[in-house]
LOLO-38690 format. One line per 8 residues: for each residue x, y, z of N, C-alpha, C, O. Coordinates in steps of 0.02 Angstrom, whole numbers, plus 50000, padded with zeros to 5 digits. Layout:
N
X:Y:Z:X:Y:Z:X:Y:Z:X:Y:Z; ...
//
This chain:
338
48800:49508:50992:48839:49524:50932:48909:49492:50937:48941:49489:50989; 48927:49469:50881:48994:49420:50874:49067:49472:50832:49125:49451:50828; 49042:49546:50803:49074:49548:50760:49150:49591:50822:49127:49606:50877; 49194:49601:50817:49238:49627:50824:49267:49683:50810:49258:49711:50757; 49313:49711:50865:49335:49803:50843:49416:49787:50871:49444:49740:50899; 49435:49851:50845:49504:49860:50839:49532:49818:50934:49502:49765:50922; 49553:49809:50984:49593:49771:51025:49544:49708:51027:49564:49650:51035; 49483:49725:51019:49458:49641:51033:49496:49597:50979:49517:49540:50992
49503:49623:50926:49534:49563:50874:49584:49536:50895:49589:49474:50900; 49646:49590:50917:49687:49563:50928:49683:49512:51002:49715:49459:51001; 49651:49526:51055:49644:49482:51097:49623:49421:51067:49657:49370:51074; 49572:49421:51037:49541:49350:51013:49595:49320:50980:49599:49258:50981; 49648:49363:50944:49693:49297:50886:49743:49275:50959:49764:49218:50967; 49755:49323:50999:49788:49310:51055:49758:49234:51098:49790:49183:51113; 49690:49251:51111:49673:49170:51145:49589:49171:51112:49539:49200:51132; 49599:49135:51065:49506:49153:51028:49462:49120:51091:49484:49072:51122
49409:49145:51105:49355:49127:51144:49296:49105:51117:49241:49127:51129; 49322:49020:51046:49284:48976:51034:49325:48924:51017:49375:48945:50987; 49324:48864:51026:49335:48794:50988:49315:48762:50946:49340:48711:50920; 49250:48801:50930:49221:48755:50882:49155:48820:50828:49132:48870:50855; 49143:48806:50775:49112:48880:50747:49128:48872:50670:49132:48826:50629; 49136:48942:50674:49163:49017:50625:49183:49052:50644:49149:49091:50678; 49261:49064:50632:49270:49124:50621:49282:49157:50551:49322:49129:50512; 49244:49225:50530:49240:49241:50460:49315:49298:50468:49329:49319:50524
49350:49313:50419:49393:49353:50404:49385:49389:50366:49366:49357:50317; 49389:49454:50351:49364:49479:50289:49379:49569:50297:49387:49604:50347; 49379:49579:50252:49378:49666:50212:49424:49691:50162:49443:49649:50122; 49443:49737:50157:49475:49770:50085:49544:49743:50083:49569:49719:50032; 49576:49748:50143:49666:49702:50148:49669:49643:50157:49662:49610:50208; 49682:49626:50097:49685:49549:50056:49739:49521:50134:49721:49494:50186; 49788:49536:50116:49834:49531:50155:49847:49545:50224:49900:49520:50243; 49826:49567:50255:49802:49553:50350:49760:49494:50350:49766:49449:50391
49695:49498:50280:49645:49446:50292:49665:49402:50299:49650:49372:50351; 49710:49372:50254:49780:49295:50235:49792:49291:50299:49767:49246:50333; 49845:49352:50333:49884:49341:50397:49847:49329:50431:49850:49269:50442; 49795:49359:50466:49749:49336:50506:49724:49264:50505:49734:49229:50555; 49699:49245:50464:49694:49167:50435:49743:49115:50462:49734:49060:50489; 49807:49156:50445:49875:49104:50448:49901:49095:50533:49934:49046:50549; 49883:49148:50582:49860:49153:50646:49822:49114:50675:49844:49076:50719; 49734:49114:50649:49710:49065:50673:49726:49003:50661:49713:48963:50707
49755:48980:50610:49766:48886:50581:49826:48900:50630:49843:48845:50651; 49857:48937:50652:49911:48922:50664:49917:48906:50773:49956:48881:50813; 49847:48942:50776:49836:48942:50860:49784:48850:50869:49781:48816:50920; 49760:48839:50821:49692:48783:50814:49726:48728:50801:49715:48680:50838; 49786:48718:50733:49825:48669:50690:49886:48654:50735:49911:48599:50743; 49912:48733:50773:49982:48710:50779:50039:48724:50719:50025:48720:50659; 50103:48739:50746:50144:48750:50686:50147:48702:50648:50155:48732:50595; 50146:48639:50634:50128:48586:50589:50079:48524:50586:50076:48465:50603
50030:48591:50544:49967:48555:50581:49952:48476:50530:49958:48476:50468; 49937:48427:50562:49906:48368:50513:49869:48381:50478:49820:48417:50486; 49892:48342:50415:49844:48364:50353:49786:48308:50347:49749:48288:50302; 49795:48298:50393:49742:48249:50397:49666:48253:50415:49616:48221:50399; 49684:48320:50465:49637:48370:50488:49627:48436:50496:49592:48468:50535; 49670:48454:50447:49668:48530:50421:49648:48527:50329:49686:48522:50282; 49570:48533:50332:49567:48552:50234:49545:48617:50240:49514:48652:50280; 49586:48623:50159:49613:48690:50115:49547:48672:50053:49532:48621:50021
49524:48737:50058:49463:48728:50013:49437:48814:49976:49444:48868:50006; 49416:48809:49923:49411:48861:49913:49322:48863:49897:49289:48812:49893; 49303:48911:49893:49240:48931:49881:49198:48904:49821:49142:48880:49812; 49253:48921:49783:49221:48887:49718:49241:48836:49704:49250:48824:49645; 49259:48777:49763:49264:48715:49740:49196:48678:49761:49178:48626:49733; 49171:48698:49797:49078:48676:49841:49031:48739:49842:48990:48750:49887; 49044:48781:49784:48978:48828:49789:48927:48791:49767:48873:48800:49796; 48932:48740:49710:48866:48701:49664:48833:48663:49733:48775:48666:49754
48890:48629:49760:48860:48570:49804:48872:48598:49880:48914:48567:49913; 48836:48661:49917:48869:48664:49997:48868:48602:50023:48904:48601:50073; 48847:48556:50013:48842:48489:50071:48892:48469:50070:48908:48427:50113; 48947:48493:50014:49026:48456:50027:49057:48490:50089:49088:48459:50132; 49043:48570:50090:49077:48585:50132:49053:48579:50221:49088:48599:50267; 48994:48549:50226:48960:48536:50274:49012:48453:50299:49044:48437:50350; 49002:48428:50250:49013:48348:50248:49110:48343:50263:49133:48291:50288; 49162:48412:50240:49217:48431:50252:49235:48437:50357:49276:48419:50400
49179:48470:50350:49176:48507:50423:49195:48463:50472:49242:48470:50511; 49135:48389:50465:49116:48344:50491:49147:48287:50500:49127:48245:50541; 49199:48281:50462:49233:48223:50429:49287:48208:50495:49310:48152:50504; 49294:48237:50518:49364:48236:50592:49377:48180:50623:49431:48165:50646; 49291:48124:50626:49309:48076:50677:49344:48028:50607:49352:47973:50634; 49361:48023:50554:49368:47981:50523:49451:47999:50496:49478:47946:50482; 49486:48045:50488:49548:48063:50491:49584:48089:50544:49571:48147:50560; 49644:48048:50587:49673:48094:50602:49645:48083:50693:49601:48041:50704
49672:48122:50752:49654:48125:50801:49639:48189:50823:49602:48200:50870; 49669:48230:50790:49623:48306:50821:49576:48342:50804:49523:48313:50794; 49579:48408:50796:49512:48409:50803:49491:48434:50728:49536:48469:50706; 49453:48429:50696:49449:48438:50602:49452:48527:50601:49422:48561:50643; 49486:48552:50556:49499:48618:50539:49479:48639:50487:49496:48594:50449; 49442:48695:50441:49428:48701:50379:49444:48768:50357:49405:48812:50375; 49492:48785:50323:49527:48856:50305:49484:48874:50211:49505:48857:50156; 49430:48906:50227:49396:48927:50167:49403:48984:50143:49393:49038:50172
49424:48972:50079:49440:49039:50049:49390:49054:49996:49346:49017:49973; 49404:49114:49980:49356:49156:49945:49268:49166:49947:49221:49170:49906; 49277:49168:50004:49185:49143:50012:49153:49213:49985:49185:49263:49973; 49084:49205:49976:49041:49272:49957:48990:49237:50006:48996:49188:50042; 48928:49290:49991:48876:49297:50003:48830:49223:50007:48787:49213:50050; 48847:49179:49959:48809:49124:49950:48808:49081:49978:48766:49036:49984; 48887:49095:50012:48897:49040:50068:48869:49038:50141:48871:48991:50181; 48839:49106:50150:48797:49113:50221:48751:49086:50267:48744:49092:50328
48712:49047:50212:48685:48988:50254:48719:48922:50256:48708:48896:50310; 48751:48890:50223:48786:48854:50246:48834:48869:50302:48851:48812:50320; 48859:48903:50332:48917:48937:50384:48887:48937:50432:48906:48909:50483; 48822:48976:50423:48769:48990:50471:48752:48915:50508:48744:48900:50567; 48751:48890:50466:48732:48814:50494:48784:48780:50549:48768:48761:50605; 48849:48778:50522:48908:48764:50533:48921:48789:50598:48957:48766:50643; 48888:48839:50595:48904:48883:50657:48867:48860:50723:48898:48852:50775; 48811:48852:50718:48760:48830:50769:48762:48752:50784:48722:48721:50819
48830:48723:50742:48816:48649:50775:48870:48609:50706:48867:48590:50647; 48917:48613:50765:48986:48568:50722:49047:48565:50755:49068:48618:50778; 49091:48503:50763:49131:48518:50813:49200:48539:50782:49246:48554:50820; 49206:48539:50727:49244:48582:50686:49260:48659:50687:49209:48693:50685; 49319:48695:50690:49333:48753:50670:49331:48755:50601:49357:48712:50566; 49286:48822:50572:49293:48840:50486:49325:48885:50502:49312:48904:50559; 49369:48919:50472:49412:48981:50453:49408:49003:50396:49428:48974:50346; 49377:49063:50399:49333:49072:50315:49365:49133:50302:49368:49173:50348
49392:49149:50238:49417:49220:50202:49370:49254:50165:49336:49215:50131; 49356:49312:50159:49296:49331:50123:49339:49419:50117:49376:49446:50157; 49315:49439:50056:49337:49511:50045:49296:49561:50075:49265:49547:50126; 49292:49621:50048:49244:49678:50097:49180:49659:50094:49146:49649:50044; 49164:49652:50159:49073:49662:50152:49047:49703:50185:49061:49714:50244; 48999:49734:50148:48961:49787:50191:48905:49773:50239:48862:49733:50220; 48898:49803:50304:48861:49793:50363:48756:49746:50338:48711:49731:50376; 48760:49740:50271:48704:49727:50230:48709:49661:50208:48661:49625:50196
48790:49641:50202:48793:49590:50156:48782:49523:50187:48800:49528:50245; 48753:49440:50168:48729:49391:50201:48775:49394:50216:48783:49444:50251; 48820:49364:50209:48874:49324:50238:48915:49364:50316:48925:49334:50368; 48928:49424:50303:48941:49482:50366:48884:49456:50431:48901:49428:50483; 48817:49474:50411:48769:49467:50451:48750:49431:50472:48728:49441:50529; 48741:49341:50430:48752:49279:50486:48782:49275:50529:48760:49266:50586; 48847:49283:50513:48908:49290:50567:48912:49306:50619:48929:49274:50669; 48884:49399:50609:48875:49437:50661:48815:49416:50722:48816:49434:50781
48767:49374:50690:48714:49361:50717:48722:49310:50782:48707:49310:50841; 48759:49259:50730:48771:49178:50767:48804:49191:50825:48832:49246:50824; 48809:49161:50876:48846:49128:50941:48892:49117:50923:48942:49150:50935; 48890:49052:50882:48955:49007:50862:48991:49037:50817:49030:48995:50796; 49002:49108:50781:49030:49126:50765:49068:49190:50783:49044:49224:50829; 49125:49210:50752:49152:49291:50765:49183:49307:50701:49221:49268:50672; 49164:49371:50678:49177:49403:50619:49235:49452:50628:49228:49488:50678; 49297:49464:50588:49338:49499:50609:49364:49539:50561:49413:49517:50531
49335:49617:50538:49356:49650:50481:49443:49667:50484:49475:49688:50531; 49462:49653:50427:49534:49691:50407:49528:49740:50365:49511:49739:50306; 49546:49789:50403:49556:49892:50357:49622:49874:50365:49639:49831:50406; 49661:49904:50329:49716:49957:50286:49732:49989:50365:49697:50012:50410; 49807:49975:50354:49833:49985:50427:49826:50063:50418:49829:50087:50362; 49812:50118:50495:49826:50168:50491:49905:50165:50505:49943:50116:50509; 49917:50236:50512:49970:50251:50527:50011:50239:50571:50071:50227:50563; 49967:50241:50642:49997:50206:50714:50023:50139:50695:50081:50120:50700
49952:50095:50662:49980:50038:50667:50039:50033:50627:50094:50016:50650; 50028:50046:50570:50094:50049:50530:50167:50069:50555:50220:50043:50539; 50156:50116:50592:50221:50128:50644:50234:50068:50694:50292:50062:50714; 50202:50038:50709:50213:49985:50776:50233:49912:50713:50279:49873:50724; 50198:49906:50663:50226:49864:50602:50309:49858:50607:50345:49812:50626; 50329:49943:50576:50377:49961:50560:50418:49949:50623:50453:49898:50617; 50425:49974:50670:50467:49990:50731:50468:49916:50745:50524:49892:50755; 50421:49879:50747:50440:49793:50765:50505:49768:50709:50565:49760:50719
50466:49762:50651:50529:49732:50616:50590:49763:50628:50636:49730:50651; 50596:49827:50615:50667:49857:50613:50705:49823:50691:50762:49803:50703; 50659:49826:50724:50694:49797:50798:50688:49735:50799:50735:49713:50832; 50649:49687:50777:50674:49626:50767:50734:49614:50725:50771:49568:50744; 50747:49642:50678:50814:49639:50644:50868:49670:50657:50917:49669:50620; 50866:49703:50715:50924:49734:50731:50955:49803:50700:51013:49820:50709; 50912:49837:50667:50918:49915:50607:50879:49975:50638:50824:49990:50661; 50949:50004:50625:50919:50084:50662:50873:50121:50607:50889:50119:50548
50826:50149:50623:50789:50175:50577:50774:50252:50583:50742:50278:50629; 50802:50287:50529:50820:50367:50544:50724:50401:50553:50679:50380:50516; 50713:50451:50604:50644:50469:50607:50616:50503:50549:50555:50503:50555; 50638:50538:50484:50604:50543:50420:50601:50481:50387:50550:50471:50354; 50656:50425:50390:50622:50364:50367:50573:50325:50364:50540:50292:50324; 50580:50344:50440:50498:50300:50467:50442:50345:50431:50392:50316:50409; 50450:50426:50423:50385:50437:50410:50372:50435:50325:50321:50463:50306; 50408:50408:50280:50427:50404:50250:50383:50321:50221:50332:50314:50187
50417:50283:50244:50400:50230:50251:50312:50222:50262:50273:50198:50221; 50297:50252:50330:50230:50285:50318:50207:50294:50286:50160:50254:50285; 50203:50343:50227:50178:50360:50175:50172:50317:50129:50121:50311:50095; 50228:50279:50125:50225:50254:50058:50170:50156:50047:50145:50126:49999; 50177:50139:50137:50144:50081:50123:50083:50090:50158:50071:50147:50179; 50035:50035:50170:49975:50028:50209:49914:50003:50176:49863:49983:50204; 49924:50007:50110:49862:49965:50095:49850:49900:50076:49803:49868:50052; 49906:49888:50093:49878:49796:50107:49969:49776:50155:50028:49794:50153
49922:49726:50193:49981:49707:50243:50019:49663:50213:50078:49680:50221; 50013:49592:50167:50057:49548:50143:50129:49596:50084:50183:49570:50069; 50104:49670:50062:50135:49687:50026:50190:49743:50072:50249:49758:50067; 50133:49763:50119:50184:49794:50180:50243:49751:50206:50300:49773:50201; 50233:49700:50231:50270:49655:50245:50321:49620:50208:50371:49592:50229; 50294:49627:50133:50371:49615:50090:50417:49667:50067:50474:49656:50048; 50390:49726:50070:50434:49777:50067:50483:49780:50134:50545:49774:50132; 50446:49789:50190:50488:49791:50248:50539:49732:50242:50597:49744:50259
50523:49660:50216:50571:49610:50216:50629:49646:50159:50688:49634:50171; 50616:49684:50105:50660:49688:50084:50712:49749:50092:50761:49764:50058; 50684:49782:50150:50724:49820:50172:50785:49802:50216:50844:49817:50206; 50761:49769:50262:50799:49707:50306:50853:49685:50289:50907:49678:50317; 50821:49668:50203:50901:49620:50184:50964:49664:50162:51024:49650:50162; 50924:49734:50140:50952:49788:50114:51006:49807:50171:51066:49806:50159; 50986:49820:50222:51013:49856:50286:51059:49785:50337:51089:49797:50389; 51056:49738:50316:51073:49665:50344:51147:49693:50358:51161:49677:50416
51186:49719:50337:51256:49732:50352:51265:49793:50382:51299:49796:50433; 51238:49847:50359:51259:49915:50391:51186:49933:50463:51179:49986:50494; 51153:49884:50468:51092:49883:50518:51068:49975:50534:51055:50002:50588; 51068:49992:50493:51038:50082:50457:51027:50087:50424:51064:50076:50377; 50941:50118:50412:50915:50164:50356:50909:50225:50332:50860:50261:50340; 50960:50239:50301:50903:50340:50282:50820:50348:50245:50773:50308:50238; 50826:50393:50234:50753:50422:50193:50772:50389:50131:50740:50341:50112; 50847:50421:50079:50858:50436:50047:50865:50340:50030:50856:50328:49971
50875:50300:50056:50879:50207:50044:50807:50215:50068:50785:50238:50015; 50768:50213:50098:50713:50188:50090:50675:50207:50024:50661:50157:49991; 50656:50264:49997:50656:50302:49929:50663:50232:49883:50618:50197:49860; 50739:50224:49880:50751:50185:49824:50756:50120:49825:50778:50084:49780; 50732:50104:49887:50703:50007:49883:50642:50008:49875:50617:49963:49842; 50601:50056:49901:50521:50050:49936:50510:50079:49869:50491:50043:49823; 50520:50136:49862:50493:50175:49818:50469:50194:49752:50505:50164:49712; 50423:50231:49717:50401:50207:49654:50446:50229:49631:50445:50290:49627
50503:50196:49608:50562:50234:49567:50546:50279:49498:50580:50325:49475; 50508:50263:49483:50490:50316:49393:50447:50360:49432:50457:50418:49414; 50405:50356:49478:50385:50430:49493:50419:50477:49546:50412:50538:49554; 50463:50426:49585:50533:50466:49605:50577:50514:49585:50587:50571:49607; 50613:50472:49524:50624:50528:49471:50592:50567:49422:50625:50605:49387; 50524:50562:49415:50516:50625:49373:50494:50685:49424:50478:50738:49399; 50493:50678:49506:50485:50733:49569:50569:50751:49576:50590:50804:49600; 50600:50710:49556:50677:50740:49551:50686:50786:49506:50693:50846:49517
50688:50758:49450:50701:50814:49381:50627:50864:49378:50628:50903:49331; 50585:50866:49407:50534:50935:49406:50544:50985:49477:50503:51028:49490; 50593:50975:49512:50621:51001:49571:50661:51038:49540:50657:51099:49530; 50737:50971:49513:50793:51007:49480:50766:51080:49435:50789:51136:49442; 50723:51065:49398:50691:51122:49360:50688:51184:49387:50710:51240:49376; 50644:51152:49434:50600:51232:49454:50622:51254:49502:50599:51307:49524; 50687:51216:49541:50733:51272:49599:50797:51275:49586:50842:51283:49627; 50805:51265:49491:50876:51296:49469:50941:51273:49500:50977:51307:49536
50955:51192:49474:50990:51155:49481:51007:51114:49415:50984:51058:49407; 51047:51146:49368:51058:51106:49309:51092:51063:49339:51075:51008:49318; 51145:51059:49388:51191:50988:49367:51150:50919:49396:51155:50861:49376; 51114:50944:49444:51059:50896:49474:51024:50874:49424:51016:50813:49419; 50985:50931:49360:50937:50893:49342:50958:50854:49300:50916:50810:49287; 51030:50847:49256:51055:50832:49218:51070:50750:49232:51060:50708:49188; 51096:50731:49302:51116:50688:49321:51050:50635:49348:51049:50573:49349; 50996:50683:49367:50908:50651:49372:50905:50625:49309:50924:50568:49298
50877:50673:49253:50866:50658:49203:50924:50593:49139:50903:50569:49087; 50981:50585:49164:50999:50526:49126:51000:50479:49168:51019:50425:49144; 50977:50480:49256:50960:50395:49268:50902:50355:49242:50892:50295:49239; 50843:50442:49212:50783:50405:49215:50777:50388:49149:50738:50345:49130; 50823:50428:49101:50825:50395:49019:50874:50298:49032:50865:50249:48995; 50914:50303:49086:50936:50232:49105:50894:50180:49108:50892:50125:49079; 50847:50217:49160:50804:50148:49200:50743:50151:49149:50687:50147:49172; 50751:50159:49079:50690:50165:49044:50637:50216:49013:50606:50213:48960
50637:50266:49067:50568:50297:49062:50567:50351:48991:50620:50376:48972; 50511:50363:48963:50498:50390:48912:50509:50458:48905:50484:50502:48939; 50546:50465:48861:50561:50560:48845:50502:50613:48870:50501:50664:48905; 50439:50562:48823:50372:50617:48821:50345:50637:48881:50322:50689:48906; 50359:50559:48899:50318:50568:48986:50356:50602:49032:50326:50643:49068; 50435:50594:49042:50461:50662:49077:50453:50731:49065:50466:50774:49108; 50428:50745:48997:50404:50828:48985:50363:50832:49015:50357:50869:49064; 50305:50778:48985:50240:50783:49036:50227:50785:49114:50183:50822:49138
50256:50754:49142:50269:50756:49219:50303:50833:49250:50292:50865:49301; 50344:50844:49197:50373:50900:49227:50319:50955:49193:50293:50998:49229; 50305:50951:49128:50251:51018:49127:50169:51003:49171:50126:51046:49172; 50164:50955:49193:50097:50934:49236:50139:50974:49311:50107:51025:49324; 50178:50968:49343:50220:51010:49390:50195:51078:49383:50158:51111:49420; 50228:51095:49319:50229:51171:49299:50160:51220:49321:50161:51272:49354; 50089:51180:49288:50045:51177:49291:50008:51189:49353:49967:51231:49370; 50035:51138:49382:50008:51136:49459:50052:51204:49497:50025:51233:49544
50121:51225:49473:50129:51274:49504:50086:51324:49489:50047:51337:49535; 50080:51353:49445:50032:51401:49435:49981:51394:49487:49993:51424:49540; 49933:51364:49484:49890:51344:49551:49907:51372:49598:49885:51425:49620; 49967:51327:49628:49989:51359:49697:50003:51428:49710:49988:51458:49761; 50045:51460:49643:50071:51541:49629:49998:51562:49636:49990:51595:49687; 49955:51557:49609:49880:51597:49619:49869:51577:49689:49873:51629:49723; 49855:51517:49734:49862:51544:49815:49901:51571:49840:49872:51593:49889; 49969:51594:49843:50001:51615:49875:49994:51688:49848:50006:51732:49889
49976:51704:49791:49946:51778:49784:49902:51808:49809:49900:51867:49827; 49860:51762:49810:49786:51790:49872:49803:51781:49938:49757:51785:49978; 49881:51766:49969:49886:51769:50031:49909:51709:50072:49926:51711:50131; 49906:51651:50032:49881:51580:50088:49982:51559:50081:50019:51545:50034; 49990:51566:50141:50069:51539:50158:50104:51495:50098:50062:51465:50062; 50152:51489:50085:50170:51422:50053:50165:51350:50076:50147:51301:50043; 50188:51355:50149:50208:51280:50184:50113:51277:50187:50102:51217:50182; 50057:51307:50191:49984:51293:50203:49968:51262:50127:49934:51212:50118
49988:51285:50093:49962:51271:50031:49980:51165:50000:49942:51122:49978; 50062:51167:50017:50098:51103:50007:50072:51050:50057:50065:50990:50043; 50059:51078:50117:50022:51048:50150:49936:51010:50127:49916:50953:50117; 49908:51070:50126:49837:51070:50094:49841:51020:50027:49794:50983:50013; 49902:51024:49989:49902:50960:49937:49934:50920:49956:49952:50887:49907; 49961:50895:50014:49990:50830:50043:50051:50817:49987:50056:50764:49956; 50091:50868:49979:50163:50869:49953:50201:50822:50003:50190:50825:50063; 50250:50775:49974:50284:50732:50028:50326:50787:50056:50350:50833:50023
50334:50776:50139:50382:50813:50183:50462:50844:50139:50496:50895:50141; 50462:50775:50099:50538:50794:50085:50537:50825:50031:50589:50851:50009; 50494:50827:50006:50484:50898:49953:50461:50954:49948:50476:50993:49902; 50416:50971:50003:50396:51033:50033:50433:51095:50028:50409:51145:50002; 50512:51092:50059:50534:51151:50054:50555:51157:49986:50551:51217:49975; 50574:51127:49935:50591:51143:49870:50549:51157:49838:50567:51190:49789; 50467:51143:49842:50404:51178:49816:50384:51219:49830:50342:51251:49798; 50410:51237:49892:50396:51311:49935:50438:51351:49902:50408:51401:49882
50489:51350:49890:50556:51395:49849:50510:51404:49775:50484:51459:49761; 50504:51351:49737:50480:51373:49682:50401:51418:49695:50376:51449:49648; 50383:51416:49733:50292:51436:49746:50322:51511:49763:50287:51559:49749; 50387:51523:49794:50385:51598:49803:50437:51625:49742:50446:51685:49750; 50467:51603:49693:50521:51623:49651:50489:51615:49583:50518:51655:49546; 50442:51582:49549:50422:51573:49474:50357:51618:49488:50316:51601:49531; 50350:51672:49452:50297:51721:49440:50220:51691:49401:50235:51637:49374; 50182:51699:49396:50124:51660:49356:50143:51661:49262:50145:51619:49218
50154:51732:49268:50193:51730:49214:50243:51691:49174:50239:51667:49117; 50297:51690:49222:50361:51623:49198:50332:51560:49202:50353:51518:49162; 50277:51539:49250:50266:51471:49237:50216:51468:49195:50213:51410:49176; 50164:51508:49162:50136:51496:49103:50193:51497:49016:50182:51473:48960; 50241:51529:49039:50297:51530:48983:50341:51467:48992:50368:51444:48943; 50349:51437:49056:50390:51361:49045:50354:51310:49019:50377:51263:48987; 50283:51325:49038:50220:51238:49028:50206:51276:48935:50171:51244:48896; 50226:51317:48920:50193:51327:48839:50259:51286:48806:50252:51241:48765
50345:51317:48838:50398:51286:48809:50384:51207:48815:50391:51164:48771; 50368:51201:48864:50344:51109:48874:50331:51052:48821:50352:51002:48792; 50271:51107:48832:50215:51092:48793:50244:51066:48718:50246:51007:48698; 50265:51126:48682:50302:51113:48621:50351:51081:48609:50368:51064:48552; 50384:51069:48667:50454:51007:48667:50411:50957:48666:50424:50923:48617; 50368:50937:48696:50353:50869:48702:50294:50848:48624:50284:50793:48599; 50271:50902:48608:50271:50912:48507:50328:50892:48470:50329:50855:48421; 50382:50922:48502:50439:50902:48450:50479:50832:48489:50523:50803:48457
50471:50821:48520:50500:50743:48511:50453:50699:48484:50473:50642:48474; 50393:50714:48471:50360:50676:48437:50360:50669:48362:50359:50618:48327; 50360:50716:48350:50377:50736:48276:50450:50734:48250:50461:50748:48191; 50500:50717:48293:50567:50690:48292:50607:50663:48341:50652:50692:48372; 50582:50590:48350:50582:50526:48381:50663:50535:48408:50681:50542:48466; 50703:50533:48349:50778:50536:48352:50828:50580:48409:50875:50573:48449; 50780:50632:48380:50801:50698:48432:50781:50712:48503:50801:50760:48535; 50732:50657:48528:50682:50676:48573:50732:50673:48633:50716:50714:48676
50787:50638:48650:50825:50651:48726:50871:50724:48719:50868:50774:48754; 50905:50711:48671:50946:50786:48659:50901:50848:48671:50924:50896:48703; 50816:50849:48637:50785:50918:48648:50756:50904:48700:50766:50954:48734; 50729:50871:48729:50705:50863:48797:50756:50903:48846:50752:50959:48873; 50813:50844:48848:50878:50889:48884:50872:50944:48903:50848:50965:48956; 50905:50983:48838:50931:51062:48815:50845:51094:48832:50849:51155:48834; 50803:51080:48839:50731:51110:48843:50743:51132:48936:50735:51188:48959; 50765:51066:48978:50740:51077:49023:50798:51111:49070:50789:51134:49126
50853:51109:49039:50912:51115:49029:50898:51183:49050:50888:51206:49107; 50900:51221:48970:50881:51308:49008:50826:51334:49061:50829:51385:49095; 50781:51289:49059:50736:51309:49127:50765:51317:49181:50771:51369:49214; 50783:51262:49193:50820:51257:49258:50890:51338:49272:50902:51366:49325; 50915:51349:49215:50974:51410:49200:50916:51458:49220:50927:51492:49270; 50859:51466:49190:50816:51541:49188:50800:51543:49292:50803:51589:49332; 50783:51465:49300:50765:51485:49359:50816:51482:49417:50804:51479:49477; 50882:51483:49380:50937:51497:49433:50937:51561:49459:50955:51585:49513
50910:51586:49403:50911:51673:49389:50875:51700:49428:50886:51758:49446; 50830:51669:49447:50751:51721:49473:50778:51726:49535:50748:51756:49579
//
């Protein structure tokens, strides 16, 4: 068997144990798949590799005709003095016997990209089969890795990184590495002068800013903070976001409290419950406050007021930031109270 597991990969991109083949790349992260790719051309090619003997080819430029990409493979003694390289992208299933071939007899490296395939699919299973080849899945970094991601860059750049940041950071990336990797770059440039991150800057580079703030202003709400929510609620009428949809977000909140108010009535802790719905860390204790202070009662009486505000800004377009406001305005007053 040729296919690969979590340290063999990395040993192999470390010193691959073939010269000549397939190696296939492939699974759900577009972006490890790329990097990985850009690894091997880069251990086979060299940092500037001749283009003389490195072709860039995509799948659907020789699916009609495979013999081009056979005839690509092959071409080495006629360009160039090293050794011929072939970086194929987008392959499927169709391309399996051709590779397969490639594999058992060519003095060419192919470097092939292919998206998820399942343990069924041709192209996975040639691979896995052949000698001359090694198959190397890319998953969606876990968490470890994602921490060893994170902790590299920040220390390659010289930036202290506060420990809720990191977990923070955590949360928010991992499913694809090329996009992991540009967020982290743009944190970098962020922190380039003061070489420190908080939670509270990672939030607002990394972070989905419109669903940021509408977990701000449904906090401000429901643990009775008018001047907070006041000052939430006109960055997010700033940066755009829609009157209706902040009612909605905050009465979809409301909603979900209830929920939680009915577990914590039958007994089940608060911090078990926020947990059990994977509430972010940094919102936990302010959902815990509201989960023990709004009665089932009051929060079926805030999501009905909601409800009808977000009726009446519809039915008066004009008015819709002023009653929104003053709507959420007194909530937040009632639940100073409780």
């Amino acid at each position: 068997m040729t296919a690969l597991r979590g340290r063999e990969i990395e040993s192999f991109l470390t010193r691959p144990d073939i010269t000549t083949g397939v190696v296939l790349v492939y699974g759900p992260d577009a972006g490890k798949a790329r990097e990985t790719a850009d690894r091997l051309v880069a251990h086979y090619a060299g940092p500037d590799p001749d283009p003389m003997t490195l072709a860039n080819i995509h799948f659907s430029e020789v699916e009609s005709d495979p013999g081009q990409l056979i005839a690509e493979a092959n071409s080495g003694s006629l360009f160039g003095s090293g050794q011929r390289i072939v970086r194929l992208r987008g392959a499927t299933n169709a391309a399996a016997p051709t590779l397969a071939a490639l594999a058992d007899g060519t003095a060419a490296i192919v470097i092939v990209e292919a998206g998820p395939l399942g343990p069924s699919d041709a192209l996975r299973k040639a691979m896995e089969r052949s000698g001359g080849a090694r198959a190397l899945p890319c998953y969606a970094d876990d968490d470890r890795a994602l921490s060893r991601l994170i902790r590299s860059t920040m220390q390659t750049a010289g930036i202290a990184l506060d420990a809720d940041a990191e977990r923070t950071l955590t949360d928010i990336l991992g499913n694809d590495r090329a996009v992991s990797r540009s967020e982290l770059e743009k944190l970098t440039l962020y922190a380039e002068r003061s070489k420190r991150l908080t939670t509270e800057e990672v939030l607002a580079v990394c972070g989905d800013n419109a669903a940021l703030a509408m977990d701000q202003i449904a906090d401000a709400v429901g643990t009775g903070h008018p001047r907070r929510l006041d000052d939430a609620f006109t960055r997010a009428l700033a940066a755009g976001s829609d009157v209706s949809a902040i009612l909605g977000a905050v009465m979809n909140h409301f909603v979900a409290l209830r929920t939680m108010r009915a577990e914590f009535d039958a007994g089940t802790a608060p911090d078990a419950i926020t947990r059990a719905r994977r509430v972010h860390f940094s919102r936990a204790a302010a959902v815990q406050s509201q989960i023990r202070s709004w009665s089932d009662a009051a929060l079926a009486r805030a999501a009905t007021r909601l409800y009808d505000a977000i009726a009446t800004t519809r039915r008066q377009p004009d008015l819709a930031a002023p009653g929104a406001r003053q709507t959420l305005l007194s909530l937040s007053v009632a639940a100073a109270r409780m």
